[in-house]
C-alpha positions as CSV (number, residue, x, y, z in Angstrom):
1,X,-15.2,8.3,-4.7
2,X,-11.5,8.5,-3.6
3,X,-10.0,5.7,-1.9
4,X,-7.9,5.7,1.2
5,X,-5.5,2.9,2.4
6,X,-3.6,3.6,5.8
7,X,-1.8,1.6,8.6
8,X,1.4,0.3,9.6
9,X,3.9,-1.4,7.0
10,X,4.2,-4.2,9.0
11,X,2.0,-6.4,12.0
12,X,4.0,-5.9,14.7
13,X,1.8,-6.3,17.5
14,X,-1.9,-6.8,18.0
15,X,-1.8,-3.5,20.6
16,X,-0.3,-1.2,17.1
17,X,-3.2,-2.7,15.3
18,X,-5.5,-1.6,17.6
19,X,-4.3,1.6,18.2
20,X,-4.2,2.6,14.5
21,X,-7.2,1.3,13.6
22,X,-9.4,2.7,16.0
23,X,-7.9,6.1,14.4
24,X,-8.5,5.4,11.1
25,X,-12.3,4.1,12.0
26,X,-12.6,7.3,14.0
27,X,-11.7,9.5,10.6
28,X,-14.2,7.6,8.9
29,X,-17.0,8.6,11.1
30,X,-16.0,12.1,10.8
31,X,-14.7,12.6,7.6
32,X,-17.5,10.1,6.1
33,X,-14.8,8.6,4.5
34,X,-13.9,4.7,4.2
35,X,-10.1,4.3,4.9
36,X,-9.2,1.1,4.2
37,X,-6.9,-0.8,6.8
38,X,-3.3,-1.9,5.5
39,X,-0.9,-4.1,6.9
40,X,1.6,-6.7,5.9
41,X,2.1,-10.4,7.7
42,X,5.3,-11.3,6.1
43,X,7.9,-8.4,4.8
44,X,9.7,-10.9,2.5
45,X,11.9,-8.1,0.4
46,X,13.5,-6.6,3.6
47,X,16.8,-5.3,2.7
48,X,18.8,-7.5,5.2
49,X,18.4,-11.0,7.0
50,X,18.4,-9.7,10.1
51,X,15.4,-7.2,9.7
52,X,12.0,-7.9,11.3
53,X,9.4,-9.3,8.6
54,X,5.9,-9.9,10.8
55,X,4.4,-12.8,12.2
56,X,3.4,-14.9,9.2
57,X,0.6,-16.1,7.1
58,X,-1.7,-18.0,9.8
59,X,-1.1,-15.7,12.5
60,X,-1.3,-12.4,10.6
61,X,-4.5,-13.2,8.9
62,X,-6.2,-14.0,12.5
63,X,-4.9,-10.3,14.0
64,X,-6.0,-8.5,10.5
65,X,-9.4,-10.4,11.1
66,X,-9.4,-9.1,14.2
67,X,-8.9,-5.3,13.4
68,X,-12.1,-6.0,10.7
69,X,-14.4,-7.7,13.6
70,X,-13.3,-5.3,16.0
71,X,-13.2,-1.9,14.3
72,X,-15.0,-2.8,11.2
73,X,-12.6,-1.5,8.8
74,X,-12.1,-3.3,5.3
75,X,-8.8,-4.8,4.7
76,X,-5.7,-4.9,2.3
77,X,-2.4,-6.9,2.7
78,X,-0.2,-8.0,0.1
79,X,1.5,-11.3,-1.2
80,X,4.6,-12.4,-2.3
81,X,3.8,-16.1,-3.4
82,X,1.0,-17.5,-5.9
83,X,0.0,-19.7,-2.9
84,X,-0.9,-17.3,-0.4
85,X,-3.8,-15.5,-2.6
86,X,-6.5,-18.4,-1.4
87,X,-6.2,-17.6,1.6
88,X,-5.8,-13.9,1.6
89,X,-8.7,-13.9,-0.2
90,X,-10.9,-15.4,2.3
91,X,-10.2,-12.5,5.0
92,X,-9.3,-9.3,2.9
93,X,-11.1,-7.0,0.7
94,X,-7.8,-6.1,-1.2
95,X,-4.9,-8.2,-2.6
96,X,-2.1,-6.2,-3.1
97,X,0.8,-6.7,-5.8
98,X,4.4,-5.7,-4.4
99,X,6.0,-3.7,-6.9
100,X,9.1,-5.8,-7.7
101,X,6.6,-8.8,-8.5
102,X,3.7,-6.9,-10.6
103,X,5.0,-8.7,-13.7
104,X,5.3,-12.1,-12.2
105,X,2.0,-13.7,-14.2
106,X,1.4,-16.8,-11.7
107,X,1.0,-14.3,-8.7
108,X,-1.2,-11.4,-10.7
109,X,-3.5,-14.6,-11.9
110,X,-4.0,-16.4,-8.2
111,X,-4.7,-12.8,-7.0
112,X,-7.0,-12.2,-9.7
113,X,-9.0,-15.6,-8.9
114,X,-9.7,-15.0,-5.2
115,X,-12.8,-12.5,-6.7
116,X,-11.0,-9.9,-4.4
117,X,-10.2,-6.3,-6.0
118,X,-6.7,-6.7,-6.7
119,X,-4.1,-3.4,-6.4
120,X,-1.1,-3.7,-8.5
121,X,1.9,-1.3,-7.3
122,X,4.0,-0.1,-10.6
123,X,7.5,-1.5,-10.3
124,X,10.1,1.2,-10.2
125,X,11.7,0.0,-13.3
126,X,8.5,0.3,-15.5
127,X,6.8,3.6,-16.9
128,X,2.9,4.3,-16.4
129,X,2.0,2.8,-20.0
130,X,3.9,-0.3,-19.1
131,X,1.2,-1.0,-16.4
132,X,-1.4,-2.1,-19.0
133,X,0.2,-5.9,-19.5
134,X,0.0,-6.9,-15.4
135,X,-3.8,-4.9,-15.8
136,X,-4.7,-6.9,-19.1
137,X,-3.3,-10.2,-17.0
138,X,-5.6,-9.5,-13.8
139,X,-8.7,-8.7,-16.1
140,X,-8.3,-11.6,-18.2
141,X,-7.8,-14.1,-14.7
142,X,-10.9,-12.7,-14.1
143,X,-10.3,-10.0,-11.5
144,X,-13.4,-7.7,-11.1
145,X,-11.8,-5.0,-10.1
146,X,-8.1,-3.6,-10.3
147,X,-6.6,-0.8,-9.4
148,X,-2.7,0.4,-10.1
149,X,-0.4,2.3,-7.8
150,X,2.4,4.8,-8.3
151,X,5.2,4.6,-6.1
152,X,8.1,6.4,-7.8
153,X,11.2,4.9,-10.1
154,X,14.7,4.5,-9.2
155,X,16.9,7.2,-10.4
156,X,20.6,6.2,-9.6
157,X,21.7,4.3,-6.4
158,X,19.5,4.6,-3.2
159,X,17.0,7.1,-4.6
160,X,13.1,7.4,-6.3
161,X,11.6,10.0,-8.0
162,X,8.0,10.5,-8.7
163,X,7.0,11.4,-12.5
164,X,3.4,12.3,-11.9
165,X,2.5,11.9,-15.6
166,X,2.6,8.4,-14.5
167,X,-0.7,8.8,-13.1
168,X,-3.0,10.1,-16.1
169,X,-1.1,7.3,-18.2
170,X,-2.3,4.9,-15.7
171,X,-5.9,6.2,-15.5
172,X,-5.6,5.4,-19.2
173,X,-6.0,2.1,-18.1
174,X,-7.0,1.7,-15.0
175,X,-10.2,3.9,-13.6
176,X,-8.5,3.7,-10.3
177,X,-5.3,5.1,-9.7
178,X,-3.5,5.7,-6.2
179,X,-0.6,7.1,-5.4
180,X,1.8,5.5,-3.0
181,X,2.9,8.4,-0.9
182,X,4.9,7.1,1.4
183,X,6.8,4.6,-0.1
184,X,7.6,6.9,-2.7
185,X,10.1,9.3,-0.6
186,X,11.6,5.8,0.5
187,X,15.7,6.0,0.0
188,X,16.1,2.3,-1.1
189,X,18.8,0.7,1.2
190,X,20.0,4.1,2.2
191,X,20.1,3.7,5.7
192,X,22.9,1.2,6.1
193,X,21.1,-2.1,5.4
194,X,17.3,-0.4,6.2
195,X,15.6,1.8,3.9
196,X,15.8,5.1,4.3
197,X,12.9,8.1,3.6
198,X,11.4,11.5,3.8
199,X,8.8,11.4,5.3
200,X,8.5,15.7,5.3
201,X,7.7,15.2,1.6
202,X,4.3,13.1,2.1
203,X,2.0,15.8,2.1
204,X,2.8,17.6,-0.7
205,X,3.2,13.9,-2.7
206,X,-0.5,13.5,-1.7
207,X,-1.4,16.9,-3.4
208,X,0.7,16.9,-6.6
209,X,-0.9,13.3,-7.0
210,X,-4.4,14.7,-6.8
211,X,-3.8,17.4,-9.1
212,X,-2.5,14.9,-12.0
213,X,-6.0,12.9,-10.9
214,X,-5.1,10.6,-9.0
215,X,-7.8,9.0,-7.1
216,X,-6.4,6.7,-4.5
217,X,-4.1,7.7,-1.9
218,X,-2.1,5.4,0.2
219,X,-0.1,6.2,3.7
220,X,1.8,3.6,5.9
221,X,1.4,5.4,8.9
222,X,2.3,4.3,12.7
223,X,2.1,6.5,16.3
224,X,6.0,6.7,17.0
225,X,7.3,5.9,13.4
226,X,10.9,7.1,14.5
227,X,10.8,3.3,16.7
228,X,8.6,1.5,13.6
229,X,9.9,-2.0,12.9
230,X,9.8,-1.6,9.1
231,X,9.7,1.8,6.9
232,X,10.1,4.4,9.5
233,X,11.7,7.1,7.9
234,X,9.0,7.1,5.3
235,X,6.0,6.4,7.5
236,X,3.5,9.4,7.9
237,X,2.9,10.0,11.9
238,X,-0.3,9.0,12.4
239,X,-1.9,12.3,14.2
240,X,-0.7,13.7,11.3
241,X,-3.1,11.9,8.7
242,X,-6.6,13.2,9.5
243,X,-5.8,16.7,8.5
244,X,-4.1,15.6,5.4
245,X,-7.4,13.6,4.2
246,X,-9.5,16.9,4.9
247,X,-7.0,18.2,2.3
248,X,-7.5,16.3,0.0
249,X,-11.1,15.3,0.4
250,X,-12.0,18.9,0.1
């Protein structure tokens, strides 16, 4: 079964929540699919000081509850600090990794003792085979289920590429593999202390992915992503992500 994981890149307001979600739950009644819903409470690797990170721990965990009791969608989020996997855990069905901290062993073990499946993004400084140390180190904490996540490697100043062989190495080691596309046409602090992106280039990210077999796809998406408080120029516009699943679903 492929996995989905969609939503904004950051909480910015209980009304965005809402309006994405009851999207994403309306794709899952007619696709028969089971989109899982993504946001983050705290951005704590913006580029710049000044840049918007969320609304926190306490209060972000109440709002993503919300979108679950309300919609009944299941739930990812990720973590920056060992601390914050206890209580993740209690309202999530996903703990995500960030990639710049999937070898940081403290975080990948509190994750990985939560019980909840725990979805490690590969840093853009490691190859696919690399993956298989952070994996070993979730397994061992006693995770139940991990999955890995390609999201592109720097290549020179302000720039990723995607090399999709990534993906079979991965499922090497990993039976679940997704493919990050939208944070993998960012431009890394192009945008004069913001990331910059292309987001024109999601689509066919999704489809090269699938044809190297990957099986997870995931899509920060938002209604007006040109005005998005985090990730904009990458973000997918949500009208835009129901055709793409039928895509790749078919």
């Amino acid at each position: 079964m492929m996995q989905f994981i969609a939503g904004p890149c950051v909480i910015e307001s209980a009304e965005l929540l809402d309006a994405v979600a009851e999207r994403l739950a309306a794709i899952n009644r007619r696709l028969g699919t089971q989109i899982i819903f993504k946001a983050s409470f705290d951005k704590a690797n913006r580029t710049s000081i000044a840049s918007f990170r969320g609304p926190g721990l306490e209060r972000g965990l109440r709002m993503l509850a919300d979108v679950r009791a309300k919609w009944g969608l299941k739930l990812l989020t990720d973590i920056h600090e060992s601390w914050q996997a206890a209580p993740v855990g209690e309202v999530v069905d996903v703990i995500q990794i960030p990639a710049f901290l999937c070898r940081q062993t403290d975080l990948l073990l509190a994750a990985a003792k939560t019980g909840r499946t725990v979805n490690i993004k590969k840093a853009q400084f490691l190859s696919g085979a690399d993956m298989r140390y952070p994996y070993e180190k979730a397994l061992e904490a006693g995770a139940r289920e991990v999955w890995l996540t390609e999201r592109g490697n720097m290549y020179g100043y302000n720039n990723l590429v995607v090399d999709f062989r990534n993906i079979p190495d991965m499922l090497h080691i990993a039976p679940t593999v997704v493919m990050d596309c939208t944070h993998s046409v960012q431009r890394p602090g192009a945008a004069g202390g913001k990331t910059g992106g292309n987001r024109e280039f999601v689509p066919a990210m999704a489809l090269a992915a699938k044809a190297f077999g990957a099986n997870g796809f995931f899509f920060e998406v938002h209604p007006d992503p040109d005005h998005a408080l985090s990730d904009g120029p990458n973000m997918l516009q949500l009208d835009d992500l129901e055709n793409l699943i039928k895509k790749l679903i078919q």
